[in-house]
N, C-alpha and C positions, 0 to 999 in steps of 0.2 A: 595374450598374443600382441606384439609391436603392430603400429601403425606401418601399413603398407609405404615404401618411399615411392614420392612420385620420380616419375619419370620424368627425364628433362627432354626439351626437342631442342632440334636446332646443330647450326654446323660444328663438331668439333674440333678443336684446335689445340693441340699438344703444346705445352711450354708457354701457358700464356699468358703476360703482361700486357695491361692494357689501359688508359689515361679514358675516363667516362663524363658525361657530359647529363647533368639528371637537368630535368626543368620540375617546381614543385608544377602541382594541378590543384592546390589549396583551393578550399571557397573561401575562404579568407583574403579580402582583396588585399591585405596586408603583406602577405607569403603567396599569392599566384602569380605564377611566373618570375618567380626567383631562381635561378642557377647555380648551380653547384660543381664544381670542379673533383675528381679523387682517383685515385689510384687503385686498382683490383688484381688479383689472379685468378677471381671467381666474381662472375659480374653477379650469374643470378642470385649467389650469396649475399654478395654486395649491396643488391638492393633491397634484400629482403632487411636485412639490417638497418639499413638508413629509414624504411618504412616501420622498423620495431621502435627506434627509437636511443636513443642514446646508452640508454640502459642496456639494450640488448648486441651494442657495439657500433648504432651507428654514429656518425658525426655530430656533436654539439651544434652544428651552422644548421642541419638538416634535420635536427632532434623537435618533433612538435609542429613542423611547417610543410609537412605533407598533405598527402600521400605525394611522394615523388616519381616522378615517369623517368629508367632510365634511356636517353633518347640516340647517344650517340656515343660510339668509342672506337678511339684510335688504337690498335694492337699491332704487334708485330715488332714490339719491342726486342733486344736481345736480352733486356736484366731486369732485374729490377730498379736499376742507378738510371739505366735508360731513361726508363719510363720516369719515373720519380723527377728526374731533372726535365721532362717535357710536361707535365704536372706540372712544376712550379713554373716554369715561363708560360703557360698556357693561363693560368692563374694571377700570376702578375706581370705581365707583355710591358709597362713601361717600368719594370726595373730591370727587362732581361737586355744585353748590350744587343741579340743579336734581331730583336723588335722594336729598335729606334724608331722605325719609319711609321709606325702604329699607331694610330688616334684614338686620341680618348673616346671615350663612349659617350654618342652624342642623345640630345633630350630625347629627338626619333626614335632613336633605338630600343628595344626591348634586348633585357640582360641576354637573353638566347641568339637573337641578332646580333650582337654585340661578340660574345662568344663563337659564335661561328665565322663571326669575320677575324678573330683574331685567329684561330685554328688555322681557318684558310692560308692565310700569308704565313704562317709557322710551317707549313709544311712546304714550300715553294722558296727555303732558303736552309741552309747547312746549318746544323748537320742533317736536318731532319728529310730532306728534301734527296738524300742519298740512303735512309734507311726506306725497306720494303714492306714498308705498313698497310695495314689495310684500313679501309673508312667505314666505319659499318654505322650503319641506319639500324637501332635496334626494334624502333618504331616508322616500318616503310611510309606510314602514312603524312610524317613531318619529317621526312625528306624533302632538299631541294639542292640548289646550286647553289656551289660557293659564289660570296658575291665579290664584286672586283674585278670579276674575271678570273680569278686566281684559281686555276681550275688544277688539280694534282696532277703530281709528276707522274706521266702514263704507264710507270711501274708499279704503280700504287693501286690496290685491288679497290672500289667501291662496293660493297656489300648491303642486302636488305634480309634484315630478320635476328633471331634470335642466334646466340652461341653459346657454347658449351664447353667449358674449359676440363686439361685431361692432364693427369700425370705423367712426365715421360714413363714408360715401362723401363724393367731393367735391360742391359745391352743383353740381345741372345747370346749365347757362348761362341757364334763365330768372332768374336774378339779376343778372345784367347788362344784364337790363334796367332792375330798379332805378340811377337815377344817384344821386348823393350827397342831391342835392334831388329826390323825386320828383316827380312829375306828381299821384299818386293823392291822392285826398282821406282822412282819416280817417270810417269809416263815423258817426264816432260826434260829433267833434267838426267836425266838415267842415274842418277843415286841412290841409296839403301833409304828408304823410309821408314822415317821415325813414328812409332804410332798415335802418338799427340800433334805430330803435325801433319797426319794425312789427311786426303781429301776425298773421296769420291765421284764416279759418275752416279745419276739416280738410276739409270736406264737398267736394271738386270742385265741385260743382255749386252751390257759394253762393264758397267762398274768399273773403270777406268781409275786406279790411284795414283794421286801427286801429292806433291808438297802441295801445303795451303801456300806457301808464299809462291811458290811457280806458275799455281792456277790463278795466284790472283794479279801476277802478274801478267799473266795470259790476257786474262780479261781485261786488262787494261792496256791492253796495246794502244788502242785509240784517246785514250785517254791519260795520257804520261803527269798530267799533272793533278791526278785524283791518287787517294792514298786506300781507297777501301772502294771495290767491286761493285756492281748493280747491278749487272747478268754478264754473260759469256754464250762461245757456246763450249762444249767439251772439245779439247784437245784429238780425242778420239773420233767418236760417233758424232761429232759436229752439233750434237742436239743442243739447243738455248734451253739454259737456265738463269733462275735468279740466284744471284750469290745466297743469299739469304736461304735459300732451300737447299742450299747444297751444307750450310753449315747445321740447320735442324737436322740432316743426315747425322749429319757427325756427334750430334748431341741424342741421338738417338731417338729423334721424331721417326715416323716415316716406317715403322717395322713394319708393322700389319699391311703393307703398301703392297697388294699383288699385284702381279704382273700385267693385267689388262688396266689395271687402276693409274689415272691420270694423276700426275705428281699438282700437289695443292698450289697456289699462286699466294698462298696467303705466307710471308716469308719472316724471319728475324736471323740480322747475323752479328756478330758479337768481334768489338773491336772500342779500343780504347779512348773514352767520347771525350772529347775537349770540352773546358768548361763554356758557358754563355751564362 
């Protein structure tokens, strides 16, 4: 008989990309308090590897210099290119163009310090500071404030505790009812919608479709000189949303979402990142 799987706890989150943040806890004063920078789809995977060991898949920098704590991660990425490209600026801040203003890492500082100050100012400038990430404290106990003042864009969810990364599930078969040419009108523009470029409302009880480009132009009324959305509210039922939860719709987060059940804040929306 197989060993029983444990059960994981903690919030779960469909489709998830996520840029992690380990501190080692070595008794070795050589490797304590050393930082590690990495990219995951499964954090609790993730760290079980970097604590196996090189051999077992984690990273040569983290192979031997443990046990490592993972202590913080930014999610809510749209891809994996996403993330990956916030990864490597988070990692090397004086060769990314768009962390000029960023200072070296002074004698004070400890690498984690250091680290949390570069994170801070990365998400309080483009593109990142327009994606709807969340900040999560995977360890509530060393949590604190960003320093600087550079306090997140107040679309930006703060979280404490564990997470739990999930498959999107296949689309239920109300998608086939969409045909290549639909039948439905866009709510917004009154044209035939295309079903790769529809949109939805979340609410059940309104589910409102547009063109993604009408809704995102909607959302941007106030803001004529932004090219990518950060909430609205529906055209319809007026209710506010973040862009970002409205396109996890479309990618098929959000099924099992009943009807009393409150739509998640923790958001990712997918659009074509400029380099830095």
């Amino acid at each position: 008989m197989g060993r029983k799987a444990k059960t994981l706890t903690g919030d779960v989150i469909e489709s998830f990309f996520g840029v992690y943040l380990l501190v080692s806890a070595s008794t070795n004063p050589r490797y304590k308090g050393r930082t590690y920078i990495g990219f995951t789809v499964d954090p609790n995977r993730r760290i079980q590897q970097h604590n196996l060991g090189k051999e077992k898949g984690g990273a040569w920098r983290t192979s031997d210099k443990g046990p490592w704590d993972m202590v913080l991660i930014i999610h809510g990425f749209p891809n994996d290119i996403s993330a990956l490209r916030f990864e490597w600026a988070w990692q090397h801040p004086q060769r990314s163009r768009r962390l000029r203003n960023v200072t070296r890492k002074t004698r004070k500082e400890s690498s984690f310090e250091y680290a949390l100050r570069v994170v801070s100012q990365m998400l309080c400038v483009g593109p990142w500071c327009r994606l709807p990430l969340s900040i999560r404290w995977l360890l509530p106990d060393r949590a604190r404030d960003f320093p600087g003042g550079n306090t997140p864009p107040m679309h930006m969810a703060i979280c404490h505790g564990p997470v739990v990364s999930k498959k999107i599930a296949s689309k239920e078969a109300d998608d086939d009812l969409f045909e290549e040419f639909s039948s439905i009108l866009c709510y917004i523009c009154k044209s035939p919608c295309l079903k790769d470029n529809t949109m939805q409302c979340l609410l059940r009880d309104c589910n409102v479709e547009t063109h993604a480009v009408c809704l995102a132009k909607h959302f941007l009324r106030d803001e004529p000189d932004q090219f990518v959305p950060v909430e609205g509210s529906c055209p319809k039922c007026f209710t506010s949303f973040l862009w970002g939860d409205l396109v996890r719709k479309k990618k098929g987060c959000y099924q099992q979402l009943g009807e009393d059940n409150n739509v998640c804040n923790i958001s990712e929306y997918d659009f074509e990142m400029p380099d830095f």
